[in-house]
TORROVEX-539435 format. One line per field, with one value per residue: residue number from 1; x, y, z of N, C-alpha, C in turn. Coordinates in Angstrom, 2 decimals. Example, Ala and Ser with C-alpha at 12.3 -4.5 7.8 and 13.67 -1.06 7.14 Angstrom:
k: (1, 2)
nxx: (13.19, 12.85)
nyy: (-5.69, -2.25)
nzz: (7.80, 7.08)
caxx: (12.30, 13.67)
cayy: (-4.50, -1.06)
cazz: (7.80, 7.14)
cxx: (13.20, 12.90)
cyy: (-3.30, 0.03)
czz: (7.80, 7.87)
This chain:
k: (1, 2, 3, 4, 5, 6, 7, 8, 9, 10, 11, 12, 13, 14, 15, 16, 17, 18, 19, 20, 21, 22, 23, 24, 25, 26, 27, 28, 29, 30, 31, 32, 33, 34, 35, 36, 37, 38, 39, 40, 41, 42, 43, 44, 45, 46, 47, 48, 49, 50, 51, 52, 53, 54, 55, 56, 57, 58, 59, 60, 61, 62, 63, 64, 65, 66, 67, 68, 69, 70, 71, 72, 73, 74, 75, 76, 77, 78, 79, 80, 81, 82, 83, 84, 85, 86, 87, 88, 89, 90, 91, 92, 93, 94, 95, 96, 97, 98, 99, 100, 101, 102, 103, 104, 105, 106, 107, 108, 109, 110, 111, 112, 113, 114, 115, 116, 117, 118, 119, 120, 121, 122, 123, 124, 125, 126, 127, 128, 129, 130, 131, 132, 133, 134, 135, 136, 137, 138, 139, 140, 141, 142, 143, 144, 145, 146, 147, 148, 149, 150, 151, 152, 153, 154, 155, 156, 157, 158, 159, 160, 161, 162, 163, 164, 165, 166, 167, 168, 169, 170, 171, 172, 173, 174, 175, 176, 177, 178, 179, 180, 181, 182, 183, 184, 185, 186, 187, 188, 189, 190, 191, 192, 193, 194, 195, 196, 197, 198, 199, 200, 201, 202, 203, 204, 205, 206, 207, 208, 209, 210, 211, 212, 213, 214, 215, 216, 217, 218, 219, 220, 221, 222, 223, 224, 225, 226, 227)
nxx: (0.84, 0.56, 2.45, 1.53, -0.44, -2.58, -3.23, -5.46, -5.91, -9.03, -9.41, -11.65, -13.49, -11.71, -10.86, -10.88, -9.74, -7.91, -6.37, -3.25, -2.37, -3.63, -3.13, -0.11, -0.03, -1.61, 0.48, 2.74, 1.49, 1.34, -0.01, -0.07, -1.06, -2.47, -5.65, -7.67, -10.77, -12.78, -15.64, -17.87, -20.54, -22.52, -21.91, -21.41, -23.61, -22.28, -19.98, -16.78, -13.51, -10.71, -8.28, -6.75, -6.80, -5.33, -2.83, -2.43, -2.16, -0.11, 1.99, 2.75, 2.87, 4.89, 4.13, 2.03, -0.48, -3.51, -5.66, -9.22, -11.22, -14.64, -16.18, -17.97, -16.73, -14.00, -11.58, -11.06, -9.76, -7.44, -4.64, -4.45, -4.57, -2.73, -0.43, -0.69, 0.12, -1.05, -0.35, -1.95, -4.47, -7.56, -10.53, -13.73, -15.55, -18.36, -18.33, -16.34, -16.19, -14.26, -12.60, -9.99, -8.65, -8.35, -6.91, -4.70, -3.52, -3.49, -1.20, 0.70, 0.90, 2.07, 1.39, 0.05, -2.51, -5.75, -8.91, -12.69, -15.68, -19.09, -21.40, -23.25, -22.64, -21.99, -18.91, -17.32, -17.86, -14.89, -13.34, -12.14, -9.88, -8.39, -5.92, -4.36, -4.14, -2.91, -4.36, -7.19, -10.11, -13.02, -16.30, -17.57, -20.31, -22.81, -21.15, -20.70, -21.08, -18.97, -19.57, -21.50, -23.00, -21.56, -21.98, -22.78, -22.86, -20.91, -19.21, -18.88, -18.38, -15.95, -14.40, -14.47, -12.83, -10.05, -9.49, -9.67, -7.43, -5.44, -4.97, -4.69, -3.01, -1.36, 0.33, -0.98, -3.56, -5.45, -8.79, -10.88, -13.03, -15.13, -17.41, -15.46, -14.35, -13.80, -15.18, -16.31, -14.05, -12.36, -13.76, -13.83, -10.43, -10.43, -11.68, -9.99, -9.04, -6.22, -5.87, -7.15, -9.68, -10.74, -12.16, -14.26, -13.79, -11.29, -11.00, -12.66, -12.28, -12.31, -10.06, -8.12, -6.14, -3.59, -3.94, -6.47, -5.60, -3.24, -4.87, -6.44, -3.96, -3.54, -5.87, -5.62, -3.60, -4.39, -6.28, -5.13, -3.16, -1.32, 1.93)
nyy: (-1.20, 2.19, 4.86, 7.11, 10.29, 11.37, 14.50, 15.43, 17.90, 18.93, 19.56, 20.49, 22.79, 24.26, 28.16, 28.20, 30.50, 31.04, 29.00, 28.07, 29.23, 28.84, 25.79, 26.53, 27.33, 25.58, 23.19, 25.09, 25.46, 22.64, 20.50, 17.09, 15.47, 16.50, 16.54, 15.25, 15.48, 13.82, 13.68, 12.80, 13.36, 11.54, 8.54, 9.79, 12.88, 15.57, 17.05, 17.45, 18.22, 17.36, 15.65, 17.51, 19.39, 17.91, 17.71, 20.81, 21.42, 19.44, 20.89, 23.13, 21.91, 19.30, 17.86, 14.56, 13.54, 13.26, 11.55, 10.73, 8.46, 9.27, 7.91, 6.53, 3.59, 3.56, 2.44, 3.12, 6.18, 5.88, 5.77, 8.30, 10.11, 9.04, 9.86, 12.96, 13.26, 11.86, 10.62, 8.96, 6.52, 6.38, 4.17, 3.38, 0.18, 0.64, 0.77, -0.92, -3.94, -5.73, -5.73, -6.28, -6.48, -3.74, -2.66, -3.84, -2.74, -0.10, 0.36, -0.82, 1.47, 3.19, 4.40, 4.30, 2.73, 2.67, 2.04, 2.34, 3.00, 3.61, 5.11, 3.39, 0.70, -2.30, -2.94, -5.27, -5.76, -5.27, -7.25, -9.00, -7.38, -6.24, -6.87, -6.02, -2.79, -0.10, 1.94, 2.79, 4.07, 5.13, 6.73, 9.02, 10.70, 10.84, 10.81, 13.54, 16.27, 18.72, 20.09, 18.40, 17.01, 14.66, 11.55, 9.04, 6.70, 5.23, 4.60, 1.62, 0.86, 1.27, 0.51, -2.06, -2.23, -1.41, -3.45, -5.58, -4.67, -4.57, -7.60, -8.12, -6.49, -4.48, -2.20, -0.66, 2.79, 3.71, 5.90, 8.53, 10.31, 13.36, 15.34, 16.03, 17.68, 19.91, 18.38, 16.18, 14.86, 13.41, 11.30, 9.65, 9.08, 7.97, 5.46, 4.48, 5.74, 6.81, 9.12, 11.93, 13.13, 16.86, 19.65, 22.21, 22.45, 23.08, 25.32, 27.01, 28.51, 30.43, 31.83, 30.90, 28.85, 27.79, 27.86, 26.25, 24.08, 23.61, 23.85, 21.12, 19.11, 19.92, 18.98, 16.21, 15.35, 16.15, 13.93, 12.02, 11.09, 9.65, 11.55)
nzz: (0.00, -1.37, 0.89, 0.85, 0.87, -1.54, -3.51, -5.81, -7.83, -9.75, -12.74, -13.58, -12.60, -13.05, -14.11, -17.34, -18.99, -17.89, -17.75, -18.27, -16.27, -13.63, -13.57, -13.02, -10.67, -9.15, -8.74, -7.95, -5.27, -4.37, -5.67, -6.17, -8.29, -11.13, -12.22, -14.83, -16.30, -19.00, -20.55, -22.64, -23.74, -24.18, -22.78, -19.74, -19.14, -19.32, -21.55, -22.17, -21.96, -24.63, -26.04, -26.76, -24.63, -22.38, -23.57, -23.89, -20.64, -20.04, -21.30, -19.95, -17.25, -15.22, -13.48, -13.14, -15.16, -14.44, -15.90, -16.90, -18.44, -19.20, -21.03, -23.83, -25.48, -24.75, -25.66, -28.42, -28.25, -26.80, -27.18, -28.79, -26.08, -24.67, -26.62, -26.01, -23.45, -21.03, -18.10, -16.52, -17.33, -16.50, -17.19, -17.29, -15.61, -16.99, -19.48, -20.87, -22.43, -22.95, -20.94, -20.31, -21.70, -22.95, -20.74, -20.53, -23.00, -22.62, -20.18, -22.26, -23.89, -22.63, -20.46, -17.07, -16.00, -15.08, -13.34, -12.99, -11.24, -11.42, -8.95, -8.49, -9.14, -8.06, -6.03, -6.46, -8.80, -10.23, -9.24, -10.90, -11.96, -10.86, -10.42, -12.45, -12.75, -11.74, -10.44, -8.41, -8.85, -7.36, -8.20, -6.27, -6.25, -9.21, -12.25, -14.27, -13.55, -12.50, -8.37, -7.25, -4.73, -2.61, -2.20, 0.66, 1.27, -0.52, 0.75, 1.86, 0.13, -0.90, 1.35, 1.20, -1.23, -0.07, 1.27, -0.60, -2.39, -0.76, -0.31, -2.82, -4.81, -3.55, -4.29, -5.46, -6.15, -4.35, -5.08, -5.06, -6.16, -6.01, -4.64, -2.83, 0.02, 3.18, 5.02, 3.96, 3.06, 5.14, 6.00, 4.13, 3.79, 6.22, 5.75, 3.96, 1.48, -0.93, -2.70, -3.75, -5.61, -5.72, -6.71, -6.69, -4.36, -4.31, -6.35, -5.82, -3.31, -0.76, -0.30, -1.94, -4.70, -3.72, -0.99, -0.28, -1.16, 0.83, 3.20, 2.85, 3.07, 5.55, 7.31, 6.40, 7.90, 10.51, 10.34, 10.34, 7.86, 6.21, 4.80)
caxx: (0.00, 1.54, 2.77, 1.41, -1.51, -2.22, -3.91, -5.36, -7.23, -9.52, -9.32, -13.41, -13.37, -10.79, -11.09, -10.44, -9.47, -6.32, -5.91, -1.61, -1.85, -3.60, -1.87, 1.17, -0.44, -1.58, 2.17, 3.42, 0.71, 1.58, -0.89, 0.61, -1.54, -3.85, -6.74, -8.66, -12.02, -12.94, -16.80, -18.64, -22.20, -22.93, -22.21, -22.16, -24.70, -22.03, -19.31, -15.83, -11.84, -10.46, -6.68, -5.96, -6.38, -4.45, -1.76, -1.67, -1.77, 1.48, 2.84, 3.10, 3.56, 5.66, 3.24, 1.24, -1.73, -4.90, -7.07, -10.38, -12.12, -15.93, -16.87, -18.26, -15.80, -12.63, -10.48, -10.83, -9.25, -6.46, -3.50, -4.58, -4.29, -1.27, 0.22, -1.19, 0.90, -1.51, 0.18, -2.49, -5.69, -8.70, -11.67, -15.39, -15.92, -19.12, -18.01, -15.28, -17.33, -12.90, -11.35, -8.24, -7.57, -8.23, -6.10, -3.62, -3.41, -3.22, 0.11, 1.21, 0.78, 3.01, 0.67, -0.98, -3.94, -7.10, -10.63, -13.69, -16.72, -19.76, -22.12, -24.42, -21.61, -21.16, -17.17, -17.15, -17.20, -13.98, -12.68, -11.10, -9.01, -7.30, -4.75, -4.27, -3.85, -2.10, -5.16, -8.79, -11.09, -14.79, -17.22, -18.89, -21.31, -22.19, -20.34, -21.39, -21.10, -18.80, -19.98, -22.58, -22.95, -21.21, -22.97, -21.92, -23.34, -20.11, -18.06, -18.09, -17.66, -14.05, -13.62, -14.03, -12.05, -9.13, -9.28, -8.95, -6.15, -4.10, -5.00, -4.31, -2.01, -0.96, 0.86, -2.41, -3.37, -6.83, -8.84, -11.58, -13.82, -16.73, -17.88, -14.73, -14.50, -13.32, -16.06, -15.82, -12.24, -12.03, -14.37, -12.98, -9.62, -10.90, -12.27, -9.01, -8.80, -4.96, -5.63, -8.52, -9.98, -11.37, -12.79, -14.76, -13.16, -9.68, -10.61, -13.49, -12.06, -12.13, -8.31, -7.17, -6.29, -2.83, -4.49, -7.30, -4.63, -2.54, -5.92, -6.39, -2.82, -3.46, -6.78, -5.08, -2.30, -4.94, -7.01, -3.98, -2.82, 0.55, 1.91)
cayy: (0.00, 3.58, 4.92, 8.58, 10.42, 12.98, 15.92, 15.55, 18.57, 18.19, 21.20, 20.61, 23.67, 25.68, 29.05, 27.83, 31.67, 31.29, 27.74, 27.58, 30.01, 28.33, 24.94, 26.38, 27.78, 24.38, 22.89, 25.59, 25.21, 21.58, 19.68, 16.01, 15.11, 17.04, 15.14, 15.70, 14.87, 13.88, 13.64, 12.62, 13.83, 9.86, 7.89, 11.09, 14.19, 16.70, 17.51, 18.05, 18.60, 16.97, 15.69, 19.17, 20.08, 16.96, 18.36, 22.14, 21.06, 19.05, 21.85, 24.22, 21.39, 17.98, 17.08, 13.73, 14.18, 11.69, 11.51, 9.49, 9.00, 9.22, 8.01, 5.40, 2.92, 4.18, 2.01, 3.92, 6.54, 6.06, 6.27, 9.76, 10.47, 8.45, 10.74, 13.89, 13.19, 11.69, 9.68, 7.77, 6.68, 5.59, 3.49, 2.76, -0.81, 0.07, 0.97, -1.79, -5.23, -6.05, -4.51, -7.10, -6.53, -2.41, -2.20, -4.05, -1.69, 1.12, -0.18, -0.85, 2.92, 3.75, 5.12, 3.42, 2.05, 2.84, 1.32, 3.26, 2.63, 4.71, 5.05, 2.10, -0.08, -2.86, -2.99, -6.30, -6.11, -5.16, -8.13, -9.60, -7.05, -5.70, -7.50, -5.38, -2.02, 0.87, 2.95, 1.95, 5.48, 5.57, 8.16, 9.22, 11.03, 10.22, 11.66, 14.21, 17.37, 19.13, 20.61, 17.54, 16.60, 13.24, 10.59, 8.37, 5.56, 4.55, 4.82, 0.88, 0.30, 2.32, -0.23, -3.39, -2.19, -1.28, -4.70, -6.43, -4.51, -4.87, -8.64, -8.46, -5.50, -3.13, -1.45, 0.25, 3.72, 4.08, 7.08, 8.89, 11.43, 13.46, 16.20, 16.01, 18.72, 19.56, 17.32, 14.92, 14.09, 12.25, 10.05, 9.07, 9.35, 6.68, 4.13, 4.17, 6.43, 7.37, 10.07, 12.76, 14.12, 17.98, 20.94, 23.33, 23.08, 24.22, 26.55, 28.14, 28.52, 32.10, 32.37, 30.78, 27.97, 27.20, 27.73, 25.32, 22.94, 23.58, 23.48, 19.64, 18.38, 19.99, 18.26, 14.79, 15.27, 15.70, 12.86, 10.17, 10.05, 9.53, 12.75)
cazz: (0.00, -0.82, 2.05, 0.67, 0.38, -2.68, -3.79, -7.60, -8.21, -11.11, -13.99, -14.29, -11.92, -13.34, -15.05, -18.96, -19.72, -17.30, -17.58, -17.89, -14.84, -12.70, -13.42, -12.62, -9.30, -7.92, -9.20, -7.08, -4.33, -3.77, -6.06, -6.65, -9.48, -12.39, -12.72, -16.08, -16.46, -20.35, -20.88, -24.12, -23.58, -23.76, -20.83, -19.20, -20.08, -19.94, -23.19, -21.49, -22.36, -25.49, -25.80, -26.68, -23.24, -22.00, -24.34, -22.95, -19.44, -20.19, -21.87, -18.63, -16.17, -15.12, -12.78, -13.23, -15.05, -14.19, -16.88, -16.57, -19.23, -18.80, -22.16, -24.56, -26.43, -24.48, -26.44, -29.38, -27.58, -25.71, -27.90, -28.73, -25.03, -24.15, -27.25, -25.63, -22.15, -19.95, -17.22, -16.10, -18.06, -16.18, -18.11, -16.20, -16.02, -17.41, -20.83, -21.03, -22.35, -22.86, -19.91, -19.66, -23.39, -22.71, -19.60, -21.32, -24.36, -21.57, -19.83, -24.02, -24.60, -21.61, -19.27, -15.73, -16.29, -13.86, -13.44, -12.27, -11.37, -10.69, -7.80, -8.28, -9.94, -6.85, -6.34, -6.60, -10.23, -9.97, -8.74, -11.70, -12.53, -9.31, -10.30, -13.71, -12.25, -10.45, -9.12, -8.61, -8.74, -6.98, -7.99, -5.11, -6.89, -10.13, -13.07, -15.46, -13.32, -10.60, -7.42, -6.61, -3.04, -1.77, -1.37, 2.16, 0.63, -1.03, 1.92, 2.28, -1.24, -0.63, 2.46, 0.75, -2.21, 0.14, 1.46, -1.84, -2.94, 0.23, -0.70, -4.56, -5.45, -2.60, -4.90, -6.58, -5.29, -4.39, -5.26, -4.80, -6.98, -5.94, -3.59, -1.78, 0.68, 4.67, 5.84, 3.36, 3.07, 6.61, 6.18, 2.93, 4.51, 7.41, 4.65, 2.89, 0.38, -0.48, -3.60, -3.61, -6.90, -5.46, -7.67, -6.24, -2.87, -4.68, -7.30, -5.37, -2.04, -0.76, -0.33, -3.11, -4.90, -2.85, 0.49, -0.37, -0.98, 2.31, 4.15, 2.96, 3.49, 7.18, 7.75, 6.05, 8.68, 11.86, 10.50, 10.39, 6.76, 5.35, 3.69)
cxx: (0.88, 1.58, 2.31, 0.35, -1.72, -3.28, -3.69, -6.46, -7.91, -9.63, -10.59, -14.12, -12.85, -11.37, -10.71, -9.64, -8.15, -6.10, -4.27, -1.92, -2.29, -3.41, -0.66, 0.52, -0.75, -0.51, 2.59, 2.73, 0.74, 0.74, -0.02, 0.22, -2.57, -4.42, -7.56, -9.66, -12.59, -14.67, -17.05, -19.66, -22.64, -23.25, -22.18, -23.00, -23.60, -20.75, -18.07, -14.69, -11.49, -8.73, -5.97, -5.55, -5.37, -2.42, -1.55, -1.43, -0.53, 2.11, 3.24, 3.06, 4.23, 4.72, 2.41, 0.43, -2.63, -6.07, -7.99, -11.27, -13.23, -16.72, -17.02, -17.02, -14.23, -11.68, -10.19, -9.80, -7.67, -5.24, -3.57, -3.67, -3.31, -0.49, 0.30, -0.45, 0.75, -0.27, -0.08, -3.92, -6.76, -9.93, -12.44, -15.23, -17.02, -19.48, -16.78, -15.76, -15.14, -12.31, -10.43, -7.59, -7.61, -7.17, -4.77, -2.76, -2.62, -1.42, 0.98, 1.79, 1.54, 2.35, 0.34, -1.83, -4.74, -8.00, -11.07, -14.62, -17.97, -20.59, -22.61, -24.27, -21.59, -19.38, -17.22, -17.05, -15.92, -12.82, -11.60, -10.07, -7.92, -5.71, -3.83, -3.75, -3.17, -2.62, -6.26, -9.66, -12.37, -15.19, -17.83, -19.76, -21.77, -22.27, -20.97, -20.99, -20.34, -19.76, -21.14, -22.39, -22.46, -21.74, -22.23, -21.89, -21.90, -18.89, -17.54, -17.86, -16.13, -13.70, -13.29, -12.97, -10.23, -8.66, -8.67, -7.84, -5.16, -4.33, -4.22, -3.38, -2.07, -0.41, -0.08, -3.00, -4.88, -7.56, -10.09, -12.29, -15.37, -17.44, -16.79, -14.71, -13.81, -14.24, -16.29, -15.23, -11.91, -12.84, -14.15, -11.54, -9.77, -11.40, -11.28, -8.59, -7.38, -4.65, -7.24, -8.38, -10.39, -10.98, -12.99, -13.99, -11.76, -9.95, -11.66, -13.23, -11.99, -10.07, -7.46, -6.87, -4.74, -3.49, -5.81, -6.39, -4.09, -3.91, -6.25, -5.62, -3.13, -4.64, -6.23, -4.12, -3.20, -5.81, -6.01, -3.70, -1.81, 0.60, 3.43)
cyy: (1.25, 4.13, 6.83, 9.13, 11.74, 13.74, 15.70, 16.46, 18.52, 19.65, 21.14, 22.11, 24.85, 26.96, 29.07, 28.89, 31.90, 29.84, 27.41, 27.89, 29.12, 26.96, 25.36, 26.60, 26.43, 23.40, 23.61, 25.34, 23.61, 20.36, 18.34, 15.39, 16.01, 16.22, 16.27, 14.94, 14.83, 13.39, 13.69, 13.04, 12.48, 9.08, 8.85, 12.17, 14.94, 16.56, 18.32, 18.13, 17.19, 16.22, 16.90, 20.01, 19.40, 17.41, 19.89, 21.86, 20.75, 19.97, 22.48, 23.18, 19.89, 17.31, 15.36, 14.07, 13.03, 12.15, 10.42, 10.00, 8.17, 9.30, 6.58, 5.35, 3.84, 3.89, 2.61, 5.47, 6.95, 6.07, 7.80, 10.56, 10.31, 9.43, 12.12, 13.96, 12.62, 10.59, 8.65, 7.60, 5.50, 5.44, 3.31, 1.32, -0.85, 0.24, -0.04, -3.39, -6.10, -5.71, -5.04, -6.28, -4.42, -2.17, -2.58, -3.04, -0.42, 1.13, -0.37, 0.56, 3.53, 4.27, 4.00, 3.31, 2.17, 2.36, 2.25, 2.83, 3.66, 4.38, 3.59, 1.01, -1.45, -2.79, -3.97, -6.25, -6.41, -6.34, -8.81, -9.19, -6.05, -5.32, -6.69, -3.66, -1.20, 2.30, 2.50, 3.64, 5.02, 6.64, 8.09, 10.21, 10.57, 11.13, 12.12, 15.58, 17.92, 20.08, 19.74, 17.08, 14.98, 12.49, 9.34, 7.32, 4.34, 4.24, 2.58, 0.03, 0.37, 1.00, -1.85, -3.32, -2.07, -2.62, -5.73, -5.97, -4.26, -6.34, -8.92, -8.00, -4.10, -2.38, -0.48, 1.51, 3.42, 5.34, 7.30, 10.35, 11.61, 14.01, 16.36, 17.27, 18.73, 18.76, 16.25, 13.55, 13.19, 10.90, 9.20, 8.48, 7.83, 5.10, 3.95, 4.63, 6.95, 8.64, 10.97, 13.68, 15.64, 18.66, 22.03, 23.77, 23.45, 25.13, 27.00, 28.76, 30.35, 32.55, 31.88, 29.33, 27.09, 27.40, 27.01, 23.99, 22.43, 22.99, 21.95, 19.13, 18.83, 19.11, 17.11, 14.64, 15.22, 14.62, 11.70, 10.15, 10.25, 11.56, 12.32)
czz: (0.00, 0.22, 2.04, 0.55, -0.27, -2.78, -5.49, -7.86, -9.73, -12.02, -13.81, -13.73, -12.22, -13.94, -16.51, -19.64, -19.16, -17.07, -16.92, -16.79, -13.75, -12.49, -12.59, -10.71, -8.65, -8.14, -7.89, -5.32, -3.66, -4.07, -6.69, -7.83, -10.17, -12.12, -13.79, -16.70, -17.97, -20.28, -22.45, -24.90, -24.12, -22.50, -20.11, -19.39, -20.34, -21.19, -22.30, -22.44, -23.46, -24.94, -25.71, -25.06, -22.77, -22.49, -23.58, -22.02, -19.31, -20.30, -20.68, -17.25, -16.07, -14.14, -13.41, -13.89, -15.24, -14.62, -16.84, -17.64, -18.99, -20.06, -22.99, -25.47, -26.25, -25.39, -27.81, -29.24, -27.10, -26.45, -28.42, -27.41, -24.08, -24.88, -26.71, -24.57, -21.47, -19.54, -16.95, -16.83, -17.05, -16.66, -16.59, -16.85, -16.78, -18.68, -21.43, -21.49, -22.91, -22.21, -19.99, -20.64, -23.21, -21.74, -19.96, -22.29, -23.48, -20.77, -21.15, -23.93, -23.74, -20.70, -18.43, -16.13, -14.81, -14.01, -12.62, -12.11, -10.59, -9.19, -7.68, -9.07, -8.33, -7.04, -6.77, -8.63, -10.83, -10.17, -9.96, -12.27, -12.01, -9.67, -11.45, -13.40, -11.52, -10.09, -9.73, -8.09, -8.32, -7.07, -6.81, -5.19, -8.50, -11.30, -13.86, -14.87, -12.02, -9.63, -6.72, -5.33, -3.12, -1.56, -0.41, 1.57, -0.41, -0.64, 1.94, 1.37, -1.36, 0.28, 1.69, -0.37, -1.48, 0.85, 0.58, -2.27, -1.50, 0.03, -1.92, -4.96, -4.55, -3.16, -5.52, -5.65, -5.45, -4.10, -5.39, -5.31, -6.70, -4.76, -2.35, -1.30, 2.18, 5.21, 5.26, 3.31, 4.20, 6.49, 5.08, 3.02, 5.58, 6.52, 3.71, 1.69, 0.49, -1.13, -3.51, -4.52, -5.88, -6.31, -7.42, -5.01, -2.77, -5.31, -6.65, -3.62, -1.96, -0.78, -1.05, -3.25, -3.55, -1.29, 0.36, -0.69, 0.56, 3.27, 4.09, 3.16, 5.03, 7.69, 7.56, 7.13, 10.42, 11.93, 10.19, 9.19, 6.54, 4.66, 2.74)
């Protein structure tokens, strides 16, 4: 099990009109991973960021960047986005009717390979492909739109999942997308979560995007987690 726990704020939040800038700002602010949310207006309603973005992002930082894509017939896909920079590419099991042979491809193309699954996905689906991976994402709302409220409800989906992969592949980060927040994050935090997508509660914070950062590494540090 990594011995670390990160900060992947998600662009879905950002201001598009100062994009580089405020990349570099949560870079400098102490953000360990991008996360970039790709929508289809398919399996999700809304119509998000292209490779192109995947591509500027790179351009103005070295950071990680954790792309999940939230769209029909990923595999078509992902060499685009492996070309583009991404780091890490995470597929929904419930667009994958090939995940071995997709996750495969994914690790091919040089990037990590992720699985997702939404709200009302059991984990257990999961199960066969643990073993395939090096991070397992839960929505905890479900995807299409930031700023949606949390739902608890998937708190012991997170627990059993951190079970199986301290069983299967401790090596795999487990991660967490979806209303994260200061009241959130602990209880997410307590059920095993080691990476935390947040949006609103970085780029809308009243004091800014690096002091909405600091403020979660300090809460992660009085609720017990690795830093």
């Amino acid at each position: 099990m990594p011995n670390k726990t990160l900060i992947a704020p998600s662009i879905l939040s950002a201001d598009f009109t100062r994009l580089g800038q405020q990349v570099q700002v949560l870079q400098d602010g102490g953000a360990d991973w991008i996360h970039i949310d790709v929508m289809d207006g398919h399996f999700v309603p809304n119509l998000t960021m292209g490779p192109f973005i995947v591509k500027a992002v790179r351009e103005v930082t070295d950071l990680p960047l954790d792309v999940h894509l939230m769209v029909e017939e990923p595999e078509k896909m992902l060499a685009v986005f492996a070309q583009a920079g991404a780091t890490n590419l995470t597929v929904h099991i419930e667009t994958c009717p090939n995940i071995h042979r997709t996750l495969q491809t994914i690790r091919e193309l040089g990037c990590k390979p992720g699985i997702t699954l939404n709200p009302g996905t059991p984990a257990s689906h999961l199960d066969e492909v643990l073993h395939l991976v090096d991070l397992v994402l839960v929505m905890s709302v479900n995807p299409g739109y930031s700023g949606q409220s949390f739902l608890p409800e998937v708190l012991p989906k997170v627990s059993y999942l951190r079970q199986r992969l301290a069983e299967i592949n401790p090596g795999a980060w487990l991660e967490i997308d979806g209303g994260m927040n200061t009241s959130t994050l602990p209880l997410a935090l307590q059920a095993g979560v080691q990476v935390f997508v947040a949006a609103n509660a970085i780029f809308n914070h009243p004091q800014g995007i690096a002091a909405a950062i600091k403020e979660l590494r300090l809460l992660i540090a009085a609720s017990g987690g690795a830093d």
